[in-house]
N, C-alpha and C positions, 0 to 999 in steps of 0.2 A: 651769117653771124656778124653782130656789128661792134666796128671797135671800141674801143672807149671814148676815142674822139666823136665818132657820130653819137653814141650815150648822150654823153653830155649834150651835145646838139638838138636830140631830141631833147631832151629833160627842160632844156632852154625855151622852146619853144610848146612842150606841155603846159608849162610853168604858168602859163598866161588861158588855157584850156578848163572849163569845166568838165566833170563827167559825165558822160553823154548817156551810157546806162548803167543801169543796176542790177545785180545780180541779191537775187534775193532769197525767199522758203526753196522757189521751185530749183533751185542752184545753178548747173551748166547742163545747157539741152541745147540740143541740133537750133530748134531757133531762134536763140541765144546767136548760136555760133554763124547762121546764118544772117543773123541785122546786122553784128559786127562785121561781118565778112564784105558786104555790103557798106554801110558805112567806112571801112578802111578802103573801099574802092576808088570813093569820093574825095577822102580827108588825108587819108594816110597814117594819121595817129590817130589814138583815141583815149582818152580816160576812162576807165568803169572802178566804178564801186562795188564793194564789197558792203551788203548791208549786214548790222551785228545781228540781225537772226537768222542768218544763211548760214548753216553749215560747212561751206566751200574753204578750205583750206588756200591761203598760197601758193603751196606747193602744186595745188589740183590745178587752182586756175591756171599754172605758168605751165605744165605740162597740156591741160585742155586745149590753150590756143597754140600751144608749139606744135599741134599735132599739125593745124593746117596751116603750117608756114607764116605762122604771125609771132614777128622780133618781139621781144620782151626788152622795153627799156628797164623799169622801176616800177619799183613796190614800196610806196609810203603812205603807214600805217594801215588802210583798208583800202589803198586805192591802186591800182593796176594800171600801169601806162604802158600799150602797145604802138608796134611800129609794123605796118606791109608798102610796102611799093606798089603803084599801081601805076599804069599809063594814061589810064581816065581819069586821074584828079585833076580837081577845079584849078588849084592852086598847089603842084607837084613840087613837095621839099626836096631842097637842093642840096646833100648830105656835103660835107669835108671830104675833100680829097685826098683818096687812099695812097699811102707813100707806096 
């Protein structure tokens, strides 16, 4: 669970992120959850979209990736910012230190 201080950290650092994929008709499927999973191995965060003809609710999608252990920063307007930790990224975010 991340606190608010890393939130905002992250959000800081999506800020400057476009989104990397889109969830679209076909909605949230295994490899979906597989490129992200992948992807966040590398990156650590990522932006996805929600496109306006996908049926995928908010709710679906923050529950989808909560399943496999991927932090939920922010949700603005159709866009999804996640957060995993990974030991193989290129360039490994340096979170705030927890009191």
């Amino acid at each position: 669970m991340l606190t608010p201080k890393e939130k905002a950290y992250l959000k800081s650092i999506a800020q400057k992120e476009k989104a990397t994929f889109q969830i679209g008709k076909e909605g949230l499927s295994e490899n979906l959850l597989n490129d992200v999973l992948n992807y966040l191995n590398k990156h650590e965060i990522i932006k996805i979209s929600i496109l306006q003809n996908s049926m995928v609710e908010k709710d679906d999608a923050i529950e989808f990736f909560s399943e496999a252990d991927i932090e939920f920063v922010q949700f603005i307007g159709r866009v999804l910012i996640l957060y995993k930790h990974s030991d193989n990224a290129k360039n490994p975010i340096v979170l705030p230190k927890r009191k």
